[in-house]
MITIKOL-569349 format. One record per residue (C-alpha): residue in three letters; x, y, z; residue number from 1. Coordinates in steps of 0.5 Angstrom, whole numbers. Example, Ala and Ser with C-alpha at 12.3 -4.5 7.8 and 13.67 -1.06 7.14 Angstrom:
# MITIKOL-569349
code ALA	px 25	py -9	pz 16	pos 1
code SER	px 27	py -2	pz 14	pos 2
END
This chain:
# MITIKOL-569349
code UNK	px 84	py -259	pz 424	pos 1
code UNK	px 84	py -266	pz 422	pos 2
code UNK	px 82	py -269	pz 428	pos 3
code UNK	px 76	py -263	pz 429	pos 4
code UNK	px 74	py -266	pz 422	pos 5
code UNK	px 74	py -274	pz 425	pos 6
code UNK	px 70	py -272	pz 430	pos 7
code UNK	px 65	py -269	pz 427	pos 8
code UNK	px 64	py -274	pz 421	pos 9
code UNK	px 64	py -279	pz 427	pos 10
code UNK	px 59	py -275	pz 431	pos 11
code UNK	px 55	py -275	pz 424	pos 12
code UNK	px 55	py -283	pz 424	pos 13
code UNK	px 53	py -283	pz 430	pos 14
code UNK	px 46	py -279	pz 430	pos 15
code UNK	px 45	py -282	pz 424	pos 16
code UNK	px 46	py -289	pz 427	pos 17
code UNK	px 41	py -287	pz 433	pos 18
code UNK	px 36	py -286	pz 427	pos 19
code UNK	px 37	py -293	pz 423	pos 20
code UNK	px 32	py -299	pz 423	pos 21
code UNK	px 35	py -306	pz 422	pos 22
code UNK	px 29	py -310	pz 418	pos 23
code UNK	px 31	py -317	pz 419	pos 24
code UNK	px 26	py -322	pz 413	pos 25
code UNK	px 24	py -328	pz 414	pos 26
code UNK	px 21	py -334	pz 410	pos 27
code UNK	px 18	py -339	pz 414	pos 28
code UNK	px 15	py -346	pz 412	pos 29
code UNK	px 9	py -344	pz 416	pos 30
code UNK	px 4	py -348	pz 411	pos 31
code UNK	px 5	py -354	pz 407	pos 32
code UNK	px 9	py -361	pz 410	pos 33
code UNK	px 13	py -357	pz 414	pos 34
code UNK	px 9	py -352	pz 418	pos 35
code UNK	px 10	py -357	pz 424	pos 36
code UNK	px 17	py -354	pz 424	pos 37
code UNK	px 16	py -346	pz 421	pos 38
code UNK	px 11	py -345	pz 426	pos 39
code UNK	px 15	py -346	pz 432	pos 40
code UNK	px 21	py -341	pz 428	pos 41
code UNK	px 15	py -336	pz 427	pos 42
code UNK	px 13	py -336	pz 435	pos 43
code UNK	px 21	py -335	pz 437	pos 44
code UNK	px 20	py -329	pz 432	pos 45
code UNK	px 15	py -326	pz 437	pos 46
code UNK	px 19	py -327	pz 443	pos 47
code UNK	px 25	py -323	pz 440	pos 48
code UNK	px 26	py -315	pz 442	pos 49
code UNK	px 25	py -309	pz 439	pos 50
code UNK	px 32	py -307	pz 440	pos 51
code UNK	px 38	py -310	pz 438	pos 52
code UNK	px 45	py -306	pz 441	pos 53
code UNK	px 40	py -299	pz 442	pos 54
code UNK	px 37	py -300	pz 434	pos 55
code UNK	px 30	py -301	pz 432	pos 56
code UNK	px 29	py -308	pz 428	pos 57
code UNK	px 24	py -309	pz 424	pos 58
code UNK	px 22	py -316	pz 423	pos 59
code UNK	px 19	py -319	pz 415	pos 60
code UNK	px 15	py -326	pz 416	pos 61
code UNK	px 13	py -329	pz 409	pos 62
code UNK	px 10	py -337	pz 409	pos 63
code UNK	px 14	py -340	pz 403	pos 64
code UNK	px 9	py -346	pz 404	pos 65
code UNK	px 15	py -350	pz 405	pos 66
code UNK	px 16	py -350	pz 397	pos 67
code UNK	px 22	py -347	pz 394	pos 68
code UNK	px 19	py -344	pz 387	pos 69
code UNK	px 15	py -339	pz 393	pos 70
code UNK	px 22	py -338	pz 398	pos 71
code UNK	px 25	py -336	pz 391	pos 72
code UNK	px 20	py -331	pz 391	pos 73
code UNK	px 20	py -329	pz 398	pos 74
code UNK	px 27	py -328	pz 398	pos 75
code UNK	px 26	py -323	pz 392	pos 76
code UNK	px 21	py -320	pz 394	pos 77
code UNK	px 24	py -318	pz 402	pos 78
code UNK	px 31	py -316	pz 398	pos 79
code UNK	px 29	py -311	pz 393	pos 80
code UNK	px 22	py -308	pz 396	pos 81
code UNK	px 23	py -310	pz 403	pos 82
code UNK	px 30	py -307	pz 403	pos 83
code UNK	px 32	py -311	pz 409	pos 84
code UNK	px 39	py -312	pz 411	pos 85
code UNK	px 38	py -320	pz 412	pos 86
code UNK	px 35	py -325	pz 412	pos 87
code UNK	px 32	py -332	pz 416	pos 88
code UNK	px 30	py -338	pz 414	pos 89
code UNK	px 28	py -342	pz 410	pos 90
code UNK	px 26	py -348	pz 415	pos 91
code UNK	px 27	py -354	pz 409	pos 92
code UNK	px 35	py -355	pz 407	pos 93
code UNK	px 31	py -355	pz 399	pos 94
code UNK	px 28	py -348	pz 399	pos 95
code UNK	px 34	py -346	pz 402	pos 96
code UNK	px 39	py -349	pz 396	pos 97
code UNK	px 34	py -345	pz 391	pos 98
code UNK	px 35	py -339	pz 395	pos 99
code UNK	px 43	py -339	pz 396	pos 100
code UNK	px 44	py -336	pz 388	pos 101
code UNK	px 38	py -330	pz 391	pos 102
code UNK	px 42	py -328	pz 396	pos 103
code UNK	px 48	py -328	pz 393	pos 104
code UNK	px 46	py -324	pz 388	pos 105
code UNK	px 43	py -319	pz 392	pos 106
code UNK	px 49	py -318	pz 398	pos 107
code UNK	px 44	py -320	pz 403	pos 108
code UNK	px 47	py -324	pz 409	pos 109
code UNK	px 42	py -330	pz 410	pos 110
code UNK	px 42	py -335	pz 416	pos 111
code UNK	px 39	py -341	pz 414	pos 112
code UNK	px 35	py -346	pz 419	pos 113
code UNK	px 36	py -351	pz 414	pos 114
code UNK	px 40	py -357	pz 417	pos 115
code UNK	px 45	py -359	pz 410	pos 116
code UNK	px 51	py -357	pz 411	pos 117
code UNK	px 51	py -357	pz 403	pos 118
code UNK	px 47	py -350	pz 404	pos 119
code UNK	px 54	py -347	pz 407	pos 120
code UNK	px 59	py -352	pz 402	pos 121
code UNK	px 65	py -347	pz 402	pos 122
code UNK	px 66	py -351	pz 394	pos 123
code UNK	px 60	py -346	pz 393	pos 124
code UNK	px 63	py -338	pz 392	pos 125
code UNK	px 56	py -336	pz 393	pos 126
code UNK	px 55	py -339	pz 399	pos 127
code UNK	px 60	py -333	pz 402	pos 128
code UNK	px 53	py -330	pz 404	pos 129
code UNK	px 50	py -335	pz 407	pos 130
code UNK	px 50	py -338	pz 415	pos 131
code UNK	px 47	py -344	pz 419	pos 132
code UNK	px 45	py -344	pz 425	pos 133
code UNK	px 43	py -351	pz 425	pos 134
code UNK	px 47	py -357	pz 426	pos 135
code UNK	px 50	py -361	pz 420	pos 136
code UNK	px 48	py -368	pz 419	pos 137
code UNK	px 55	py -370	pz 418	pos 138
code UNK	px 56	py -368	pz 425	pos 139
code UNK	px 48	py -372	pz 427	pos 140
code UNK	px 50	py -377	pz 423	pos 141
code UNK	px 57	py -378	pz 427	pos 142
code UNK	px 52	py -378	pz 433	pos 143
code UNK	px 48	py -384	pz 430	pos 144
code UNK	px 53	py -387	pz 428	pos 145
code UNK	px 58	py -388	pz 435	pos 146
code UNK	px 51	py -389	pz 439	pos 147
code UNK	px 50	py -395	pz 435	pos 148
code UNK	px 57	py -398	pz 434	pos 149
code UNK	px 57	py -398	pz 442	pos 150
code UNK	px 51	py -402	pz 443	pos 151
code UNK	px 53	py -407	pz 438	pos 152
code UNK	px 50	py -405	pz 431	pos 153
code UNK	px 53	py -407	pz 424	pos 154
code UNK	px 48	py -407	pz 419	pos 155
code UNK	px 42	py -401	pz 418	pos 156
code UNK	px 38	py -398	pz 414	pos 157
code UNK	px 36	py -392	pz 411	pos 158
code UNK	px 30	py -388	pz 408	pos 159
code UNK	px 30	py -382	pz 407	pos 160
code UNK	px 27	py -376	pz 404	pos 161
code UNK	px 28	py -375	pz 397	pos 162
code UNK	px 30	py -370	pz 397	pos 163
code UNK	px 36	py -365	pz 399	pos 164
code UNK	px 36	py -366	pz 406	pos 165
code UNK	px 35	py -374	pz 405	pos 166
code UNK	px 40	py -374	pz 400	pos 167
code UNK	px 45	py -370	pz 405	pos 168
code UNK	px 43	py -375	pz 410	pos 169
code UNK	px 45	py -381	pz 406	pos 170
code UNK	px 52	py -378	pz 403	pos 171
code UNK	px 54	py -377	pz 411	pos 172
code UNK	px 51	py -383	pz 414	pos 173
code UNK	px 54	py -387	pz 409	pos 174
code UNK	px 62	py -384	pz 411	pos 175
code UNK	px 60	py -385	pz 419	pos 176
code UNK	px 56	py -392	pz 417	pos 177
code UNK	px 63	py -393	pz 414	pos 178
code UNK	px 68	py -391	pz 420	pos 179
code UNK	px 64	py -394	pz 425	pos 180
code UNK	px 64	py -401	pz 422	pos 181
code UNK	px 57	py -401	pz 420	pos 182
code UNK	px 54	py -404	pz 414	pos 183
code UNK	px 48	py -400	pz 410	pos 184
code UNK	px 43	py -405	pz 408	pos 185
code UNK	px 38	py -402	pz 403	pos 186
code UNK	px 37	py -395	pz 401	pos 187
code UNK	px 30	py -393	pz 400	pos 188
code UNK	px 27	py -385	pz 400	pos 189
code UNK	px 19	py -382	pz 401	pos 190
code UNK	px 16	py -376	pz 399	pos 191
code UNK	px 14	py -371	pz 405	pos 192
code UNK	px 7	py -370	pz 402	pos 193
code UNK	px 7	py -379	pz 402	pos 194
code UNK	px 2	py -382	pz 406	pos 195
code UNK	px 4	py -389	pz 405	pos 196
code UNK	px 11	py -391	pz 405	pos 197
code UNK	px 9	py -399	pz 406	pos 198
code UNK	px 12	py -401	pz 399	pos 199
code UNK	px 19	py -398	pz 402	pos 200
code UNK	px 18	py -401	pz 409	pos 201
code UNK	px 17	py -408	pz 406	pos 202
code UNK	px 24	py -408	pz 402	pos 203
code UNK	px 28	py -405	pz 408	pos 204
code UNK	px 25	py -411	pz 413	pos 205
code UNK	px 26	py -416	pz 408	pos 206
code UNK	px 33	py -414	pz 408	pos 207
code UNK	px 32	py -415	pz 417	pos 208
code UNK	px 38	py -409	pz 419	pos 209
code UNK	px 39	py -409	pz 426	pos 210
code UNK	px 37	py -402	pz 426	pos 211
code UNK	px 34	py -397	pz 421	pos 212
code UNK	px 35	py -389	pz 421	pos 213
code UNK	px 29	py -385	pz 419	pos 214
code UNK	px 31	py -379	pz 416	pos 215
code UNK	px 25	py -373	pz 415	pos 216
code UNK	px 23	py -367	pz 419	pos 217
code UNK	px 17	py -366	pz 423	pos 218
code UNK	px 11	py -370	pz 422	pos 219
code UNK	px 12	py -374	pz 416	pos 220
code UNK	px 18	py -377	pz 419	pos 221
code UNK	px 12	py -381	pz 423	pos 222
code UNK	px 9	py -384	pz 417	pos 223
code UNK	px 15	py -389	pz 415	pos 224
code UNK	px 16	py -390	pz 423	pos 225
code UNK	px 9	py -392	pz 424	pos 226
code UNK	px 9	py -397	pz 418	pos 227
code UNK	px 16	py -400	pz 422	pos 228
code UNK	px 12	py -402	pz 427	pos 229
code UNK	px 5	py -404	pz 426	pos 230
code UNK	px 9	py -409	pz 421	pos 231
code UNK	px 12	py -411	pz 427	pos 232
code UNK	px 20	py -409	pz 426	pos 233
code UNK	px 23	py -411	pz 433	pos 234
code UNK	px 30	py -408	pz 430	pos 235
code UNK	px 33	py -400	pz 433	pos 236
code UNK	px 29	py -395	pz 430	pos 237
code UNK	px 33	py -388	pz 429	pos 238
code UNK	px 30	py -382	pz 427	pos 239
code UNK	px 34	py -374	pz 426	pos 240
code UNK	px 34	py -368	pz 430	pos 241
code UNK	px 29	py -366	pz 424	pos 242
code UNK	px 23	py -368	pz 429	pos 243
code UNK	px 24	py -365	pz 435	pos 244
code UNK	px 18	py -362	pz 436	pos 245
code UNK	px 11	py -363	pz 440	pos 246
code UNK	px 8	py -366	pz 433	pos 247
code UNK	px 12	py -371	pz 431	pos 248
code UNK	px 11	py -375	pz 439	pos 249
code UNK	px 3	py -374	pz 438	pos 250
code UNK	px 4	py -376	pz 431	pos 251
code UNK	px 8	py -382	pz 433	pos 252
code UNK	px 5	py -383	pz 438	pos 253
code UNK	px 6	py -390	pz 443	pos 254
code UNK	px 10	py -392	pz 437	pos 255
code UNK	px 16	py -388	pz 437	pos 256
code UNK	px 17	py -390	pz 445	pos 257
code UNK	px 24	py -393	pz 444	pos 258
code UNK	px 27	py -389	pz 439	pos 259
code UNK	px 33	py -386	pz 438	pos 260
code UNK	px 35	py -379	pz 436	pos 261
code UNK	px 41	py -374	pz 436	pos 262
code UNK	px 39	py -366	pz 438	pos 263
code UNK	px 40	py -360	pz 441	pos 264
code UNK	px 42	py -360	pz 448	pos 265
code UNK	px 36	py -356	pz 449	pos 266
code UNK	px 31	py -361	pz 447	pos 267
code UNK	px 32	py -363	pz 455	pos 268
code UNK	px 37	py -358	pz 458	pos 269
code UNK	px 34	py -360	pz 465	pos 270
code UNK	px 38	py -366	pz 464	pos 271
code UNK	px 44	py -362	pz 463	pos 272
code UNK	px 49	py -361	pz 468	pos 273
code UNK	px 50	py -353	pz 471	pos 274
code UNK	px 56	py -352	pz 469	pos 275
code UNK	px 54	py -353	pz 462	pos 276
code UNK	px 53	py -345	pz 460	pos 277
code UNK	px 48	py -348	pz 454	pos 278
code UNK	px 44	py -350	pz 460	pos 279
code UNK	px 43	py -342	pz 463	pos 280
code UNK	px 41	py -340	pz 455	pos 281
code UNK	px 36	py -345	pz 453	pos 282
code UNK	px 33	py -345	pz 460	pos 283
code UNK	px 31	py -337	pz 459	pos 284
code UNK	px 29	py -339	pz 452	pos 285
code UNK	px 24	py -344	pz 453	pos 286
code UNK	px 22	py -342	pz 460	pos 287
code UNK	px 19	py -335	pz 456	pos 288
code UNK	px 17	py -340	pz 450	pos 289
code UNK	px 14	py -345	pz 454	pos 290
code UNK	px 10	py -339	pz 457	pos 291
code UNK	px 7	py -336	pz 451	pos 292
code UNK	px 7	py -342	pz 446	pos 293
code UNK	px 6	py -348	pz 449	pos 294
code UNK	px 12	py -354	pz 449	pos 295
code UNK	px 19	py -353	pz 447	pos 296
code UNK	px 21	py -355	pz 439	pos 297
code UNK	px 29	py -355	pz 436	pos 298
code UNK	px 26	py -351	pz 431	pos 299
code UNK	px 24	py -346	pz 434	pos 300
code UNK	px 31	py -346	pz 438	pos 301
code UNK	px 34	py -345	pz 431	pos 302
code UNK	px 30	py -339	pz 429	pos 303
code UNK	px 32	py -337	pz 437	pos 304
code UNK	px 39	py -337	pz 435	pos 305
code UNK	px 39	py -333	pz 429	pos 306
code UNK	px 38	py -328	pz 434	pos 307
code UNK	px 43	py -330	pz 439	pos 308
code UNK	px 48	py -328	pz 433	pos 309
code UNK	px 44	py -323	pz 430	pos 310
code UNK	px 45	py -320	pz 437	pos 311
code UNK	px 53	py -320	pz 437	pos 312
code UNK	px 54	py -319	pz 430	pos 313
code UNK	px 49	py -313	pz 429	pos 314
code UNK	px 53	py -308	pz 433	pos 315
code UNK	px 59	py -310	pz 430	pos 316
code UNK	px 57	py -308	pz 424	pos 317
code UNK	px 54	py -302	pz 427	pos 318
code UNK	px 61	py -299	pz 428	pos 319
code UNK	px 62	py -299	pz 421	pos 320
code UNK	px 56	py -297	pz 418	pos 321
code UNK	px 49	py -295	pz 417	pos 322
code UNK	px 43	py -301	pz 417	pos 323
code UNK	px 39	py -299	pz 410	pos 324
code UNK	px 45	py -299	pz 406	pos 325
code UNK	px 50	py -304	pz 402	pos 326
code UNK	px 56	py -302	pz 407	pos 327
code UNK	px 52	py -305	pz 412	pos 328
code UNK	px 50	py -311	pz 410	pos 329
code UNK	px 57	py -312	pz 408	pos 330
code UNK	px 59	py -311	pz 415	pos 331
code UNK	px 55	py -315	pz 418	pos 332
code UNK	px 56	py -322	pz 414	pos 333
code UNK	px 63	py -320	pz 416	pos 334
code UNK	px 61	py -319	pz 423	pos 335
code UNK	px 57	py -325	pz 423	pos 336
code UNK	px 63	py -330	pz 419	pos 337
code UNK	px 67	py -327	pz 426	pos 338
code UNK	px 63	py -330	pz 431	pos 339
code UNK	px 67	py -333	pz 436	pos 340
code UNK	px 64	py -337	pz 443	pos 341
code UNK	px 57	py -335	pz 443	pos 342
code UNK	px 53	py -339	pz 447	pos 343
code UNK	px 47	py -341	pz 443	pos 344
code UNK	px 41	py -345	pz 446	pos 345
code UNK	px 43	py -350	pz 441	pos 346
code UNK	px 51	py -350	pz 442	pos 347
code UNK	px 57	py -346	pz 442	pos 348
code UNK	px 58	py -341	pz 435	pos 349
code UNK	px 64	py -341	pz 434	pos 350
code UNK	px 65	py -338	pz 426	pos 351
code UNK	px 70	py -337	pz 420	pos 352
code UNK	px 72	py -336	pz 414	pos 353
code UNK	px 71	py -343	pz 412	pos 354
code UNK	px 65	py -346	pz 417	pos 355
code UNK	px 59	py -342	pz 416	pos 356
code UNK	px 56	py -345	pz 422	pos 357
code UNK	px 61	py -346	pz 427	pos 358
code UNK	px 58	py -352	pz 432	pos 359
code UNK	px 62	py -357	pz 435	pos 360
code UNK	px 60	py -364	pz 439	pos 361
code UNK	px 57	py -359	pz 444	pos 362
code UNK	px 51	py -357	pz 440	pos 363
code UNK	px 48	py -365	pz 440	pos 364
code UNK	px 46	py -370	pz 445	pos 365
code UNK	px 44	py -376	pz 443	pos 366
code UNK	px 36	py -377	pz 447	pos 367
code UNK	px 31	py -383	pz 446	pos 368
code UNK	px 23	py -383	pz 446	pos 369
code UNK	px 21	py -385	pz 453	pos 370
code UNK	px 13	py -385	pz 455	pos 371
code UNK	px 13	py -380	pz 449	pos 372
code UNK	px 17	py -375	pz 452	pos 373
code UNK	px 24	py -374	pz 450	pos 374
code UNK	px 30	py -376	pz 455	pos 375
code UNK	px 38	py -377	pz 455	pos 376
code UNK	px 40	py -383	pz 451	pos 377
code UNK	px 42	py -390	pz 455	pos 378
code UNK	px 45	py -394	pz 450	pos 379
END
């Protein structure tokens, strides 16, 4: 009699979950200084299926402008009227930090494409429903810091948002810094919506490091580089992989040639050798990307590994519950923190209890700006 009762609670679930629709929300920065990055991440949303593990999916766009106090209300909006069982984005490391206590609040597994590590502090209880897919700045910054060491650097500048992100950035490139036998010269910050930044470019060439990190995202990152060079600073130039898009090089334009960046290795996955599995991944993404929208962005990566573990975990989560209820979600922010060598266009997710984000050195690569386009770093 029990395994009768078993079965037909079992044959229940399934019909219902063959009935269920899974609503994936997002809030994209796709106007305002970061639409350079939100806009890639929207056209990575149109490349992804209909159908996750045989359920039907539904996908929620709202444009936060790339401004926290709109994020918050997407965020709201998309958990309480929506109704969705998770949430992606936002694109900027601020927004996201506004969104962390929403999330929570409302049990809805979130995937920030943010590049912080903060937005997945284990310090913070909160962030138990947040995951990342894009990779910290401690482990860019290790990057920038072993690449410049080697090529004999010992002092370097920085200016950087003012900002979450830029302040990020500084805290991490300062222990790197610090490692690597580097001394920090002079700290100055910019606004994303700057359209000068001479003042702090005075002081830092004042100062003449050997090398100076920019950190900023998109094209606003290209102000600070421009002025660099114009004033003729004949030190290294680094910037983050929070400009690898088509803009920032148009933006920068001859300017940016010989600069230095660390970034996902599908900014070039040609480069790769066949035997890293990254290489098969990000070939079918940006193959399919390229056709449609035009040249490769890392962002639009980062949306396309929001899927990649969407994929994986939705299943999972399926197992035990039904898309549309609170069990699910719960379900799947488990699945999701049990993410174990899935390979991404970015690296490989491995995910725990106490790493949100899971990527390893296999997710960066360090590349330089050569003839305005991206290739693999010389030192």
């Amino acid at each position: 009699m029990v395994r009768i009762l078993c079965a037909a609670v079992a044959a229940t679930f399934a019909v219902t979950a063959a009935n269920a629709q899974v609503k994936i929300g997002l809030t994209l920065s796709l106007t305002g200084p970061a639409a350079s990055l939100g806009i890639p991440e929207k056209n990575s949303v149109d490349l992804m299926p209909k159908k996750i593990g045989g359920v039907d999916v539904t996908y929620i766009i709202l444009d936060d402008a790339s401004d926290t106090t709109k994020a918050v209300t997407n965020t709201k909006k998309l958990i309480t009227e929506d109704k969705v069982d998770v949430i992606i984005g936002s694109t900027t490391t601020p927004n996201e930090m506004a969104m962390i206590d929403v999330v929570a609040d409302g049990e809805t597994p979130n995937i920030s494409l943010g590049g912080s590590a903060r937005i997945v502090a284990t310090a913070n209880p909160k962030t138990r429903w947040v995951f990342k897919v894009s990779q910290h700045d401690s482990l860019m910054a290790d990057a920038v810091a072993v690449h410049a060491k080697a090529a004999g650097i010992t002092s370097m500048g920085f200016i950087g948002y003012n900002d979450a992100y830029g302040e990020g950035w500084l805290v991490e490139m300062k222990r790197s810094a610090t490692t690597a036998g580097i001394k920090m010269d002079t700290i100055e910050r910019f606004n994303r919506t700057d359209a000068s930044t001479t003042g702090q470019v005075l002081k830092l060439m004042a100062a003449n490091p050997q090398a100076i990190l920019i950190v900023g995202s998109g094209t606003p990152a290209a102000t600070p580089h421009k002025e660099l060079v114009a004033r003729g600073y004949k030190g290294r130039i680094y910037q983050t992989h929070g400009v690898g898009n088509s803009d920032f090089l148009r933006v920068v334009g001859k300017d940016g040639n010989g600069a230095f960046l660390p970034a996902g290795p599908m900014l070039a996955y040609e480069q790769l050798p066949d035997s890293n599995p990254i290489k098969k991944v990000a070939k079918e993404y940006i193959t399919q990307y390229e056709a449609k929208f035009g040249p490769r962005t890392t962002f639009g990566g980062h949306a396309w590994d929001s899927y990649i573990v969407l994929n994986k975990a939705i299943p999972e989560a399926m197992k035990t519950a039904k898309p549309g209820t609170k069990e699910f979600r719960l379900a799947l922010r488990n699945a999701l923190e049990n993410t174990k060598e899935v390979v991404g266009v970015h690296g490989v997710f491995n995910m725990s209890a106490l790493d949100h984000n899971g990527l390893d050195n296999r997710g960066r690569t360090m590349f330089m700006i050569k003839n305005g386009a991206w290739a693999l770093a010389t030192k």
